[in-house]
Biopython code that builds the backbone (N, CA, C, O; Angstrom):
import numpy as np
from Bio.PDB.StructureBuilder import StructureBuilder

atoms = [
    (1, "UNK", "N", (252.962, 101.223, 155.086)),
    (1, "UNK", "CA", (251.522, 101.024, 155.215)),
    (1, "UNK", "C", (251.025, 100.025, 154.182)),
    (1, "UNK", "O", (251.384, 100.091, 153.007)),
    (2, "UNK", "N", (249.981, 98.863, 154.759)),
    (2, "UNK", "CA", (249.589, 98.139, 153.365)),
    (2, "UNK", "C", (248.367, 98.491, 153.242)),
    (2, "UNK", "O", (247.432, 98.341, 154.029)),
    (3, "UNK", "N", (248.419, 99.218, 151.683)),
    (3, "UNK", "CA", (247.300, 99.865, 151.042)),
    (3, "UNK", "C", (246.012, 98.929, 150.567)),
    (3, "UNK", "O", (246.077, 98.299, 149.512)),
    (4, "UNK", "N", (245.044, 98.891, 151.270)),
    (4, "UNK", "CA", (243.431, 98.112, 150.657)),
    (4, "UNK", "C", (242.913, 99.206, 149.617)),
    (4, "UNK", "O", (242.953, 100.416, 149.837)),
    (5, "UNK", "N", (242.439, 98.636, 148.498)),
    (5, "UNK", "CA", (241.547, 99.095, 147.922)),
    (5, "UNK", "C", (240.306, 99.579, 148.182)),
    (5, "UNK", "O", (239.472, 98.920, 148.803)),
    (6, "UNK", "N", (240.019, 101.181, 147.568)),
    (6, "UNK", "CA", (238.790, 101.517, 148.140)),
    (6, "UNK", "C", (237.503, 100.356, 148.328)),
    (6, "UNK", "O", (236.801, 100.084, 149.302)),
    (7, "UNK", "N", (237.547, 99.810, 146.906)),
    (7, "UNK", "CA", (236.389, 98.277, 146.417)),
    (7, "UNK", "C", (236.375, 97.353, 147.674)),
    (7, "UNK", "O", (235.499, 96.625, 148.140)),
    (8, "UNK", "N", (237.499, 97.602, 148.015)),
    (8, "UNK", "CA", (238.061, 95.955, 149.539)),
    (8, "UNK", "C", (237.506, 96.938, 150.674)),
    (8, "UNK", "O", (236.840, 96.431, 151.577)),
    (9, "UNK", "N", (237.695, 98.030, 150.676)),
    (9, "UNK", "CA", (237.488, 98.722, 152.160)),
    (9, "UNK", "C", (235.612, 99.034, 152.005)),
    (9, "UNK", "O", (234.919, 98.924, 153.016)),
    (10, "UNK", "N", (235.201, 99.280, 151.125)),
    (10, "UNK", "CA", (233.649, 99.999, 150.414)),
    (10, "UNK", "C", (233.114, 98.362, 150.907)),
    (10, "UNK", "O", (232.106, 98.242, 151.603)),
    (11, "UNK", "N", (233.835, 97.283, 150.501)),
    (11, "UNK", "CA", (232.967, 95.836, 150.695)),
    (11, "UNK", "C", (233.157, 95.504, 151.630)),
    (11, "UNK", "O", (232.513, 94.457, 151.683)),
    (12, "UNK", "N", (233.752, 95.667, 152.771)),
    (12, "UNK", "CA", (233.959, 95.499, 153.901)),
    (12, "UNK", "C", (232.612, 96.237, 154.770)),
    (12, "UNK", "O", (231.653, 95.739, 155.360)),
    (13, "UNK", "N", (233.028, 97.595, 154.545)),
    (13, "UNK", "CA", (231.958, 98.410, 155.307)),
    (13, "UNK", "C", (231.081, 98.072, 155.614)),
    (13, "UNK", "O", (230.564, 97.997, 156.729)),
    (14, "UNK", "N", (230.515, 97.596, 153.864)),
    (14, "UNK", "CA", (229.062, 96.993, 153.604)),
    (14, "UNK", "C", (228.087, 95.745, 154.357)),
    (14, "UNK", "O", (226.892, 95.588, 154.608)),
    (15, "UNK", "N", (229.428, 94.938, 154.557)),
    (15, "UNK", "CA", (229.244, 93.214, 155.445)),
    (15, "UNK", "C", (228.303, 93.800, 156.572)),
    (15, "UNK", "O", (228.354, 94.800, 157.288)),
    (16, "UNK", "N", (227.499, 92.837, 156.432)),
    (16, "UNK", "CA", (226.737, 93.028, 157.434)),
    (16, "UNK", "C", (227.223, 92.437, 158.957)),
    (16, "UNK", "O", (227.679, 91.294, 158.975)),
    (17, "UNK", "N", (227.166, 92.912, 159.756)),
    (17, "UNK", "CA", (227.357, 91.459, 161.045)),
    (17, "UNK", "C", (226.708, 90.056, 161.428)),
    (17, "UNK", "O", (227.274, 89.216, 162.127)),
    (18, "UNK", "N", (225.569, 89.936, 160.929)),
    (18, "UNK", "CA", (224.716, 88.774, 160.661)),
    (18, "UNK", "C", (224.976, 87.992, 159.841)),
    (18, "UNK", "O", (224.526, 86.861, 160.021)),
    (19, "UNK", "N", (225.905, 88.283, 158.453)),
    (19, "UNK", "CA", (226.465, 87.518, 157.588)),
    (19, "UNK", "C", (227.515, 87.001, 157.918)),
    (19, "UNK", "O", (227.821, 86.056, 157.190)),
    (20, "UNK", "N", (228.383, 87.274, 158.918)),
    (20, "UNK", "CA", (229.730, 86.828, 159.378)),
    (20, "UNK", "C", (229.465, 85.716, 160.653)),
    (20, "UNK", "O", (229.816, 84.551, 160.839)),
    (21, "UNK", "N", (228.809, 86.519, 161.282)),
    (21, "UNK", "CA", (228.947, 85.813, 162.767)),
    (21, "UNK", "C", (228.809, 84.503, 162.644)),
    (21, "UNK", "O", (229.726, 83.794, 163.059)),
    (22, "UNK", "N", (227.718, 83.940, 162.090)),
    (22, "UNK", "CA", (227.554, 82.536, 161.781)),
    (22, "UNK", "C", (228.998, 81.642, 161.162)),
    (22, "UNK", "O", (229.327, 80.495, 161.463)),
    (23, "UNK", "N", (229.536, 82.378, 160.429)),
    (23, "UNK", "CA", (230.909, 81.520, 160.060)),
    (23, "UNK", "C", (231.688, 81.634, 161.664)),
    (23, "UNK", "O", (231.924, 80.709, 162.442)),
    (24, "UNK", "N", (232.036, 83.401, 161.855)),
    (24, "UNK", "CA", (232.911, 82.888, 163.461)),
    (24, "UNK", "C", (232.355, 81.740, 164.110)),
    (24, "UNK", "O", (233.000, 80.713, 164.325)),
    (25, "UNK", "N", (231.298, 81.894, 164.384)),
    (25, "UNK", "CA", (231.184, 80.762, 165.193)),
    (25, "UNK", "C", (231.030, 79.462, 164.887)),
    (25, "UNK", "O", (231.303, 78.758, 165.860)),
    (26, "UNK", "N", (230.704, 78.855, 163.939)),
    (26, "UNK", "CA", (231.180, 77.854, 163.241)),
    (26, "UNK", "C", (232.606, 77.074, 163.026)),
    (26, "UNK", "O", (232.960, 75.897, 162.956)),
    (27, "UNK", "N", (233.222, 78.334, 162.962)),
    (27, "UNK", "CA", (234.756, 78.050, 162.648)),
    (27, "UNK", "C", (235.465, 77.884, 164.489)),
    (27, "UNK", "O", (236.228, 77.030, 164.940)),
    (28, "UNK", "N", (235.023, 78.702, 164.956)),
    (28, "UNK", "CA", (235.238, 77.630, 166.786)),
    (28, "UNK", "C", (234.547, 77.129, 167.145)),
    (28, "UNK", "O", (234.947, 76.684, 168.220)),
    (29, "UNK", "N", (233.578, 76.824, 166.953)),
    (29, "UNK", "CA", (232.760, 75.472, 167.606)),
    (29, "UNK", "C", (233.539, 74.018, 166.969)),
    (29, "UNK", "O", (233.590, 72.939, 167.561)),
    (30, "UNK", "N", (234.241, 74.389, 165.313)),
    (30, "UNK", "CA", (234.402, 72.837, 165.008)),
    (30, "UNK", "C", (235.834, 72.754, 165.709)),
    (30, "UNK", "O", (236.378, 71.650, 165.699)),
    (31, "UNK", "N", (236.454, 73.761, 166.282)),
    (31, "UNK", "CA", (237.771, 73.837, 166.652)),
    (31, "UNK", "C", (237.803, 73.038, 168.256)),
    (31, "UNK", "O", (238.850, 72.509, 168.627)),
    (32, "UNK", "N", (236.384, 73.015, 169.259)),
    (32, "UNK", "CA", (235.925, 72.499, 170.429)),
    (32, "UNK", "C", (235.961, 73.774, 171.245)),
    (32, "UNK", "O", (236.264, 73.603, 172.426)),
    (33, "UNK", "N", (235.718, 74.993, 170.868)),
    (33, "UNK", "CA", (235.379, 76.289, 171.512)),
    (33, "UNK", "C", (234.022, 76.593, 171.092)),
    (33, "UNK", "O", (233.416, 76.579, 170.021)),
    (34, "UNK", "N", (233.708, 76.919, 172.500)),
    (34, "UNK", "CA", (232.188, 77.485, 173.013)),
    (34, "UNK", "C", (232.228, 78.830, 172.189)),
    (34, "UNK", "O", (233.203, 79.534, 171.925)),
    (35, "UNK", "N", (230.953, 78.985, 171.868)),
    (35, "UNK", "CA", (229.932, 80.664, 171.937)),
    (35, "UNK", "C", (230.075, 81.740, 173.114)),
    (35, "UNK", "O", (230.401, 82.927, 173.080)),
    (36, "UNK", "N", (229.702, 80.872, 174.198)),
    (36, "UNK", "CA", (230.383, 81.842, 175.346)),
    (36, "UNK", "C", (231.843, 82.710, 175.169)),
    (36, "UNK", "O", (232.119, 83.874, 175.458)),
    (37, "UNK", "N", (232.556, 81.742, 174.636)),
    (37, "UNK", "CA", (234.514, 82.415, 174.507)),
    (37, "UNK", "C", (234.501, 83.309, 173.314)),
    (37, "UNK", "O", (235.326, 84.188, 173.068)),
    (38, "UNK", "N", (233.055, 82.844, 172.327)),
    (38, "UNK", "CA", (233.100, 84.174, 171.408)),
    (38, "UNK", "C", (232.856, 85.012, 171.497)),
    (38, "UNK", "O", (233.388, 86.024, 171.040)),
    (39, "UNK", "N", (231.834, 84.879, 172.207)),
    (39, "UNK", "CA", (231.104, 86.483, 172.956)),
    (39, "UNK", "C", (232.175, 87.130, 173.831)),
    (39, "UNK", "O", (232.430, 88.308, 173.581)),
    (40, "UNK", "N", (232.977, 86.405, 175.027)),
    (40, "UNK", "CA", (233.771, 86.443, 175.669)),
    (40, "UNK", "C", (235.015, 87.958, 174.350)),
    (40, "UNK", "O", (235.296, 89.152, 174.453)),
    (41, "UNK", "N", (235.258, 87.063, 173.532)),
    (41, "UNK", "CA", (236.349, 87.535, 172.819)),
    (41, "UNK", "C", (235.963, 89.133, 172.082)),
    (41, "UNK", "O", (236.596, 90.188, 172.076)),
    (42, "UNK", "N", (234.906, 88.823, 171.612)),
    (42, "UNK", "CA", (233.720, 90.123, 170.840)),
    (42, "UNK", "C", (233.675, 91.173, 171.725)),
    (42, "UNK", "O", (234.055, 92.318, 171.482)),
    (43, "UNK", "N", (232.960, 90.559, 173.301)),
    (43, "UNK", "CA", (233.137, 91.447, 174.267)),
    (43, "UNK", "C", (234.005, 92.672, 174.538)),
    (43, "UNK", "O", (233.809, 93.886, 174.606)),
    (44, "UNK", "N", (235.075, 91.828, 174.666)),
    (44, "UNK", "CA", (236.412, 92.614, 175.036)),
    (44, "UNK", "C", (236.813, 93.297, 173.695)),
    (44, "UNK", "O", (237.456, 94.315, 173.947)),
    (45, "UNK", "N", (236.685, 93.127, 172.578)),
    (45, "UNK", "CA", (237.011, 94.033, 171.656)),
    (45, "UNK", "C", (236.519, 95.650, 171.333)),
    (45, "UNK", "O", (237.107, 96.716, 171.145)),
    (46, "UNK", "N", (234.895, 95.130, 171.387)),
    (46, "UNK", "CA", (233.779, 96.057, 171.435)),
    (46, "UNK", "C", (233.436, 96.770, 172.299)),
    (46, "UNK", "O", (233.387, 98.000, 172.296)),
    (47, "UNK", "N", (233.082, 95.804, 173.372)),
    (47, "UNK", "CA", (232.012, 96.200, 174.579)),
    (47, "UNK", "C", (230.664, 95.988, 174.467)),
    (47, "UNK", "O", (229.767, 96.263, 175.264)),
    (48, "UNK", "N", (230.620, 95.480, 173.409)),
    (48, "UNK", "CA", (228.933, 95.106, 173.179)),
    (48, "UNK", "C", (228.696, 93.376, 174.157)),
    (48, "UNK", "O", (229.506, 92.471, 174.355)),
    (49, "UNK", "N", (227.678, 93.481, 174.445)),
    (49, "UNK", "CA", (227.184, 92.603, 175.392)),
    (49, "UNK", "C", (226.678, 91.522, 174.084)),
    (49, "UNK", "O", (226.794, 91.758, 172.882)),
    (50, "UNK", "N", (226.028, 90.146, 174.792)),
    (50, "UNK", "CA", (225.641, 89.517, 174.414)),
    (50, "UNK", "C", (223.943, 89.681, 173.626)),
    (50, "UNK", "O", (223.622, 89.190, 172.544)),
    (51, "UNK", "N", (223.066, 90.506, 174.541)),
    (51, "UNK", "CA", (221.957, 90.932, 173.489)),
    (51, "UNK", "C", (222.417, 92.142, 172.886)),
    (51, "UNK", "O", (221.691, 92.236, 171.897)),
    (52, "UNK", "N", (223.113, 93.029, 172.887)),
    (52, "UNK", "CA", (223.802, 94.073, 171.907)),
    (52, "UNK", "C", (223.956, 93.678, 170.839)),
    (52, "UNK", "O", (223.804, 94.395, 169.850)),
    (53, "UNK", "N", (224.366, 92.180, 170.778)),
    (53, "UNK", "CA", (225.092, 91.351, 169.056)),
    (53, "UNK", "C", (223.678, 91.087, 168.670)),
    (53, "UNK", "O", (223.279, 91.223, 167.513)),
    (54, "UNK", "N", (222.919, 90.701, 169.674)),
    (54, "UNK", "CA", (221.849, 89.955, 169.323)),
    (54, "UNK", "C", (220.676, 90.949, 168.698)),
    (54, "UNK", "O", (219.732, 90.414, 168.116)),
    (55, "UNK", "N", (220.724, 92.259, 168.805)),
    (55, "UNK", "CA", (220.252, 93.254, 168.120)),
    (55, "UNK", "C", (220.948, 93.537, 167.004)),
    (55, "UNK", "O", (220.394, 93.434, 165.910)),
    (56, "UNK", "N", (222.283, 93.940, 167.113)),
    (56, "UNK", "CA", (223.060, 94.180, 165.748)),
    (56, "UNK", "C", (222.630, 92.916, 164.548)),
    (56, "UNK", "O", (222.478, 93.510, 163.481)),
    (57, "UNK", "N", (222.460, 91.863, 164.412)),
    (57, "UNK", "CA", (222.225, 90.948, 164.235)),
    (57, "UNK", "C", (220.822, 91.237, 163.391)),
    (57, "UNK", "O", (220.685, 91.486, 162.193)),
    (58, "UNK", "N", (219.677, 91.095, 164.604)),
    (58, "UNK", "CA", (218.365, 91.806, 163.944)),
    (58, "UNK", "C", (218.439, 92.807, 163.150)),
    (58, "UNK", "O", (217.786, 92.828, 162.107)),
    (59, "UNK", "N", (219.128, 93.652, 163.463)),
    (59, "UNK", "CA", (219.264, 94.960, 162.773)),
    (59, "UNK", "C", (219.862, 95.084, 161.412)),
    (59, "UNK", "O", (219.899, 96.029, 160.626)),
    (60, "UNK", "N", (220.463, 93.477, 161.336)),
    (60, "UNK", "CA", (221.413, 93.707, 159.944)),
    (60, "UNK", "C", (222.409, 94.898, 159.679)),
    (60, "UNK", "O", (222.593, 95.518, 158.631)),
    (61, "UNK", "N", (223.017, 95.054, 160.946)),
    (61, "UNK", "CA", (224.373, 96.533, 161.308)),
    (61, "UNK", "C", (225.712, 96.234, 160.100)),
    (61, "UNK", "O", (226.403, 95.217, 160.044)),
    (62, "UNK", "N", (225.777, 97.108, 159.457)),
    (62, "UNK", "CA", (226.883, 96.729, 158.121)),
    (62, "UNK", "C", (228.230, 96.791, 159.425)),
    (62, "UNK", "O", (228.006, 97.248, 160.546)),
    (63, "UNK", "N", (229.325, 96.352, 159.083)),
    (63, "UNK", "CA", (230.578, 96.391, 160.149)),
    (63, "UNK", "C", (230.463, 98.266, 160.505)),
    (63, "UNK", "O", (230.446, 98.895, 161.563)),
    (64, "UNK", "N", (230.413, 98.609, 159.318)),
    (64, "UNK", "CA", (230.260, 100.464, 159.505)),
    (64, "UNK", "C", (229.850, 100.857, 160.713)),
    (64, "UNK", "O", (230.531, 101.289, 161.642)),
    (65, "UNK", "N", (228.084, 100.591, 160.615)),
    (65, "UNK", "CA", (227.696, 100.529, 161.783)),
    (65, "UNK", "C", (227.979, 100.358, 162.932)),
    (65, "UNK", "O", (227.820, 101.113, 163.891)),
    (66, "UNK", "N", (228.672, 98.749, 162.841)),
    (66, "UNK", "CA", (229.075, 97.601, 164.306)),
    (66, "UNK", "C", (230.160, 98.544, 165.167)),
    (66, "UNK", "O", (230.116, 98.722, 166.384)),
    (67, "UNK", "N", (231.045, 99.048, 164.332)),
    (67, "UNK", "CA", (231.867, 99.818, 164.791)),
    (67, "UNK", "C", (232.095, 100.703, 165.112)),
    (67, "UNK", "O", (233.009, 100.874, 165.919)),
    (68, "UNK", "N", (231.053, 102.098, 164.420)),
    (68, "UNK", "CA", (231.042, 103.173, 165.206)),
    (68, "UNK", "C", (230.598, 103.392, 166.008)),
    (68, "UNK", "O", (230.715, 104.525, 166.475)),
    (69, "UNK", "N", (229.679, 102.234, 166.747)),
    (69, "UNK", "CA", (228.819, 102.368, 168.170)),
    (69, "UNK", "C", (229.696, 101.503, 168.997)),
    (69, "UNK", "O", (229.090, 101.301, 170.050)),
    (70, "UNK", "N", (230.999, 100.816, 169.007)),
    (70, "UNK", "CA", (231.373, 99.791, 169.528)),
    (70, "UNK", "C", (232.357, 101.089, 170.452)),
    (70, "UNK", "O", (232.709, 102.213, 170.092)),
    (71, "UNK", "N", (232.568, 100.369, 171.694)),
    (71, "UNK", "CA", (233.574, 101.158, 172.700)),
    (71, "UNK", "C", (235.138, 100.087, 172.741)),
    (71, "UNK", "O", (235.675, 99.377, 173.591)),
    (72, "UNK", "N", (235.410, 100.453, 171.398)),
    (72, "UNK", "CA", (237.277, 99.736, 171.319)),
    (72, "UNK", "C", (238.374, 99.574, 172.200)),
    (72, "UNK", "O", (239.083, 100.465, 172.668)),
    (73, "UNK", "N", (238.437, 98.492, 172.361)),
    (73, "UNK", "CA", (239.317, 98.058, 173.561)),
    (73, "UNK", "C", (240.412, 98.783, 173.675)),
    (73, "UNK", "O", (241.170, 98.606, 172.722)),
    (74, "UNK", "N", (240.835, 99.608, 174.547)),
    (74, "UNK", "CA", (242.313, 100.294, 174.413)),
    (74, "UNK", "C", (243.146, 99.797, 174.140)),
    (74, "UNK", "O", (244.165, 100.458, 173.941)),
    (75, "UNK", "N", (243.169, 98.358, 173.982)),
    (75, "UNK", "CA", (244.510, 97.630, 174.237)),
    (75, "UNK", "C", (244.267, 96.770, 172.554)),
    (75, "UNK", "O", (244.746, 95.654, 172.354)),
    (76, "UNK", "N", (243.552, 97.440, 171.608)),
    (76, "UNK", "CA", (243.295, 96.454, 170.445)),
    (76, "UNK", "C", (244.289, 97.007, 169.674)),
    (76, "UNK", "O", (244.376, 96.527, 168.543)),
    (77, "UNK", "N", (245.110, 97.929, 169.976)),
    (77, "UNK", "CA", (246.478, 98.444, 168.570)),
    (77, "UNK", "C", (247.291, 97.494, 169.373)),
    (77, "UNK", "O", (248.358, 98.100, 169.476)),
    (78, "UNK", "N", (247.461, 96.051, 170.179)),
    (78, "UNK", "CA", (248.628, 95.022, 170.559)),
    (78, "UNK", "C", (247.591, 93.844, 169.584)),
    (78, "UNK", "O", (247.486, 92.894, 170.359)),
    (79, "UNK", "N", (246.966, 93.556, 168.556)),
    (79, "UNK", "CA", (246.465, 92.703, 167.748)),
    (79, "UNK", "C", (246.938, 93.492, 166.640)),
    (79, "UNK", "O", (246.593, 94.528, 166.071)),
    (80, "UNK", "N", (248.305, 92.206, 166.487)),
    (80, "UNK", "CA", (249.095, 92.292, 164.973)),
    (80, "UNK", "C", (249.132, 91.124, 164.143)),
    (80, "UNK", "O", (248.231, 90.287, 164.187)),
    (81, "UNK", "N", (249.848, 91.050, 163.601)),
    (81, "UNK", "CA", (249.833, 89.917, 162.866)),
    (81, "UNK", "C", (249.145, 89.966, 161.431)),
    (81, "UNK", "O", (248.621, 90.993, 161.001)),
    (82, "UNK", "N", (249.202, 88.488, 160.564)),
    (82, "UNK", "CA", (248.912, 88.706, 159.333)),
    (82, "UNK", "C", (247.761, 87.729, 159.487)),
    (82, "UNK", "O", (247.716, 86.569, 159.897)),
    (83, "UNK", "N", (246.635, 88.761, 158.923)),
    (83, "UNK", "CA", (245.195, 87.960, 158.235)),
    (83, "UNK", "C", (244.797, 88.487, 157.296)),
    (83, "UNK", "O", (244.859, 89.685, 157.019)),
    (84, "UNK", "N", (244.084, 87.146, 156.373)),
    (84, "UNK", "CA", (243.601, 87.299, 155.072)),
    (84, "UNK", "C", (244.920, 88.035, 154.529)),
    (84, "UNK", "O", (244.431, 88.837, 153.734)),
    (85, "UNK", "N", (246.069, 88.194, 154.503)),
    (85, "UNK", "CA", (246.805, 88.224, 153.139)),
    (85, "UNK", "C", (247.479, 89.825, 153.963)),
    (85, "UNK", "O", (248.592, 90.271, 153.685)),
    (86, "UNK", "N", (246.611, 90.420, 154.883)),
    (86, "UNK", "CA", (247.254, 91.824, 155.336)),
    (86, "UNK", "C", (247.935, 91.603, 156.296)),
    (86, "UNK", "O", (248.080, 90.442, 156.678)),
    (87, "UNK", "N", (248.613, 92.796, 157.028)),
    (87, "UNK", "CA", (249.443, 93.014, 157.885)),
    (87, "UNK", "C", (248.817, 93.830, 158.819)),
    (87, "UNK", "O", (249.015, 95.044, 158.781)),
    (88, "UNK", "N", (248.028, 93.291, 159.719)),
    (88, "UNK", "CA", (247.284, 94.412, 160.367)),
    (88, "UNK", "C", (247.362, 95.574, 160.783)),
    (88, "UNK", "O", (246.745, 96.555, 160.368)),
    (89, "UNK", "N", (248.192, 95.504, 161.695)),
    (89, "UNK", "CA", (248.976, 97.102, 162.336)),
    (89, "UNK", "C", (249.267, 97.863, 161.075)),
    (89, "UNK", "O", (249.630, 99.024, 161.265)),
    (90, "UNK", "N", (249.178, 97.414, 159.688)),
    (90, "UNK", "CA", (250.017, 98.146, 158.466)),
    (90, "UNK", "C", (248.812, 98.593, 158.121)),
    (90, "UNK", "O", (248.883, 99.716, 157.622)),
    (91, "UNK", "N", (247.640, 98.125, 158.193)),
    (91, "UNK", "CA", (246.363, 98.534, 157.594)),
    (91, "UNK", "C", (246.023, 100.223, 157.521)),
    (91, "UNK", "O", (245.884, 100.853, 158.569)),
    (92, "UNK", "N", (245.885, 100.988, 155.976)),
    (92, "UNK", "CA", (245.468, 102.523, 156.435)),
    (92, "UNK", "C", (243.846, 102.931, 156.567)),
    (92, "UNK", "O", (243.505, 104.103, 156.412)),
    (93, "UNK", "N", (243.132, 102.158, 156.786)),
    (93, "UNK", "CA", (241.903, 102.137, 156.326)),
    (93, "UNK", "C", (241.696, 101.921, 157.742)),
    (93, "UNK", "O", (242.489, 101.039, 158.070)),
    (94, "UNK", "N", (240.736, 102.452, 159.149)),
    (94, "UNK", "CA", (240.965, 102.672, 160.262)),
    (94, "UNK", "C", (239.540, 100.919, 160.371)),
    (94, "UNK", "O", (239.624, 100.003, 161.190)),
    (95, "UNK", "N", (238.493, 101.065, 159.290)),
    (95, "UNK", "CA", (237.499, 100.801, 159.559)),
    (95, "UNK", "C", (238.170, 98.886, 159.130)),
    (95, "UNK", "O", (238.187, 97.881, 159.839)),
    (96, "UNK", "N", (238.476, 99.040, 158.162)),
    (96, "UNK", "CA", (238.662, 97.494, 157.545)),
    (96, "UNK", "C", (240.360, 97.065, 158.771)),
    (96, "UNK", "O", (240.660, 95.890, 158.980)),
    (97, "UNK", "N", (241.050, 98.038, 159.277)),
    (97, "UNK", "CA", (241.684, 97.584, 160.334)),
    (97, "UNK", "C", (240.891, 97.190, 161.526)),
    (97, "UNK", "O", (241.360, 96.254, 162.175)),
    (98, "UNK", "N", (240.185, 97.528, 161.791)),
    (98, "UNK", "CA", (239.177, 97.230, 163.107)),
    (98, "UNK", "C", (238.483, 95.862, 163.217)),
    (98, "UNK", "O", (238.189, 95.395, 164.317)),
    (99, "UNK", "N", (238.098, 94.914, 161.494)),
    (99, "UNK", "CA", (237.592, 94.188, 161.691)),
    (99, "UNK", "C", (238.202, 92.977, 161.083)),
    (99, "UNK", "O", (237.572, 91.961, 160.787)),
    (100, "UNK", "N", (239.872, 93.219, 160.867)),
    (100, "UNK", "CA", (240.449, 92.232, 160.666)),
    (100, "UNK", "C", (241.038, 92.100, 161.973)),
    (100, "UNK", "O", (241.695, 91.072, 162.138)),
    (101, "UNK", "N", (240.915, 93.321, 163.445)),
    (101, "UNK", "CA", (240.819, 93.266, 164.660)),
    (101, "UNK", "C", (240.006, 91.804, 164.874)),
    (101, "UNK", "O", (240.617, 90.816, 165.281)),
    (102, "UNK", "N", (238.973, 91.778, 164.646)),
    (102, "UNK", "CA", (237.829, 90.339, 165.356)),
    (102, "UNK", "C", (238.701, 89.001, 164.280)),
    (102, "UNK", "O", (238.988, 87.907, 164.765)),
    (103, "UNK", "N", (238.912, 89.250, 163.285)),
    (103, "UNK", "CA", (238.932, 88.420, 162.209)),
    (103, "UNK", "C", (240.150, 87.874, 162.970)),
    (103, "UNK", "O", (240.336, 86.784, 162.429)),
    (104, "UNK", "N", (240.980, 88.008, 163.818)),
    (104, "UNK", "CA", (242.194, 87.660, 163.897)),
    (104, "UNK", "C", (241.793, 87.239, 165.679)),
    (104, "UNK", "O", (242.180, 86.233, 166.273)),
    (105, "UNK", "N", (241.107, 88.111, 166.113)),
    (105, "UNK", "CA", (240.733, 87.452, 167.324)),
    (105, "UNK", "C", (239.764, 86.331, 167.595)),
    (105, "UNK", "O", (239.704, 86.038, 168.789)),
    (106, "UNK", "N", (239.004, 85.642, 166.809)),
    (106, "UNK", "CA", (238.331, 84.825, 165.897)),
    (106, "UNK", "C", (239.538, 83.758, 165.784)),
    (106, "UNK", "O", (239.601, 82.698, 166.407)),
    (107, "UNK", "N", (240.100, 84.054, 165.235)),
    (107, "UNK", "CA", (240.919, 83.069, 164.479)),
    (107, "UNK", "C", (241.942, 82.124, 165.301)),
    (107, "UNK", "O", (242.256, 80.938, 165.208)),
    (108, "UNK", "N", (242.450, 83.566, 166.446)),
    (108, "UNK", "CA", (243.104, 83.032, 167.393)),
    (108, "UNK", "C", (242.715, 82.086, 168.604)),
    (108, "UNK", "O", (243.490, 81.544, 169.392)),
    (109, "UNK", "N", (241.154, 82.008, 168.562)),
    (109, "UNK", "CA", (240.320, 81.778, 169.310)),
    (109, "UNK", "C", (240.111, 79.890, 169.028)),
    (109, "UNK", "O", (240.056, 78.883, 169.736)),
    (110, "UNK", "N", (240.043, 80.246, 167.474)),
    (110, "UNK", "CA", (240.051, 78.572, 166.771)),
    (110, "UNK", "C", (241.312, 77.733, 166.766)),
    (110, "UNK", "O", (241.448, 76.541, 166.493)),
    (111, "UNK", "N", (242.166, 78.604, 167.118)),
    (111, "UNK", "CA", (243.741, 78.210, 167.076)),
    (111, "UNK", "C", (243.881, 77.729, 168.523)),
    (111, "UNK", "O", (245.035, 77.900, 168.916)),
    (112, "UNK", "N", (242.951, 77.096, 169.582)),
    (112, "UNK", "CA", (242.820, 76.883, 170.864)),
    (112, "UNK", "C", (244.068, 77.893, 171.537)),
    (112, "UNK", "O", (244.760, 77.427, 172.442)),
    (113, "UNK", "N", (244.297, 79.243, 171.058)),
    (113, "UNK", "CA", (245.360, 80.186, 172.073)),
    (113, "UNK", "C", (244.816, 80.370, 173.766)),
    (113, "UNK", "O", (243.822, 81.095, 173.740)),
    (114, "UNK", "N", (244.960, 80.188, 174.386)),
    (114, "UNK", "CA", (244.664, 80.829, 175.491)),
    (114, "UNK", "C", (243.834, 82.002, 175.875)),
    (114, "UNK", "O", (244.006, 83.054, 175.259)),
    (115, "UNK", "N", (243.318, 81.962, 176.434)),
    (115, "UNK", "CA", (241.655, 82.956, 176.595)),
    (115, "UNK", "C", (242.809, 84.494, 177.159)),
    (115, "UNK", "O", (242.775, 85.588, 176.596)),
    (116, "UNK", "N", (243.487, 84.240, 178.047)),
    (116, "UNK", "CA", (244.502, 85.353, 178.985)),
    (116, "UNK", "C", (245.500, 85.650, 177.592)),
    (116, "UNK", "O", (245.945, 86.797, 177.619)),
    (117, "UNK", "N", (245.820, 85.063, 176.710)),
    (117, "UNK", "CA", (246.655, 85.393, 175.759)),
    (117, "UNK", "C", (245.974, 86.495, 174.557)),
    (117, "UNK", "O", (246.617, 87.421, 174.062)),
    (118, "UNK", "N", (244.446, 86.143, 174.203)),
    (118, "UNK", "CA", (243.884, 86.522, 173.777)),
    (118, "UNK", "C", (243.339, 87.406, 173.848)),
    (118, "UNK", "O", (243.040, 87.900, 172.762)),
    (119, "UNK", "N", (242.874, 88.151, 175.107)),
    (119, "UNK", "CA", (242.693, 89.327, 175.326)),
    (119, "UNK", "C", (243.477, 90.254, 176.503)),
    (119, "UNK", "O", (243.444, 90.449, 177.718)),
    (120, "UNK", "N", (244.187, 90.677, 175.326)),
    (120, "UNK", "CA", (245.624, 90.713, 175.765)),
    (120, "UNK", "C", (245.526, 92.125, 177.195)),
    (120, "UNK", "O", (246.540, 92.450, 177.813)),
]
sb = StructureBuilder()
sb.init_structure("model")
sb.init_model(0)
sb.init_chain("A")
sb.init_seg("    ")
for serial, (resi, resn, name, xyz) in enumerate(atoms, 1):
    if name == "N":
        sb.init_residue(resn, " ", resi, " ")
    sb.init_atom(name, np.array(xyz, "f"), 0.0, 1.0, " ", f" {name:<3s}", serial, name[0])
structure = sb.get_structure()
């Protein structure tokens, strides 16, 4: 198991979703991926719709939040791999595993992977 620190998992929680989103999408738009394929990607993780974010958003929802109302893709324990420095599937922290879940689907998204590859 790779162990996060309570401080790493406590600051995680805290992130708001309004503070992030703007980088995701930033970081694929300069890649030549649409907003649509983010939502697209968010979608399928969550289940939150496009004004769903757009409330979470208003709402300033810490990830805490984002996630305990989110309906998790059954198929999100096949997103492995290493982001930010972890090993995802190794992650023991259920909550800071969940959102290196987007962080990696995000990422894969900027990495022009395939939309059918991506949500797997």
């Amino acid at each position: 198991m790779s162990t996060t620190t309570k401080e790493h998992n406590d600051k995680i929680a805290k992130m708001t979703f309004a503070s992030v989103y703007p980088h995701y999408l930033n970081k694929v738009e300069k890649k030549g991926r649409s907003k649509d394929e983010l939502l697209q990607v968010i979608e399928w993780l969550t289940g939150y719709s496009a004004k769903d974010l757009d409330q979470m958003i208003l709402d300033k929802a810490t990830f805490e939040q984002f996630f305990e109302n989110a309906n998790l893709n059954p198929n999100a324990s096949l997103i492995t791999g290493v982001i930010c420095g972890y090993r995802i599937e190794e992650l023991d922290n259920e909550l800071t595993r969940k959102v290196r879940y987007l962080d990696k689907l995000v990422d894969e998204l900027a990495k022009g992977r395939k939309m059918d590859k991506i949500l797997r």
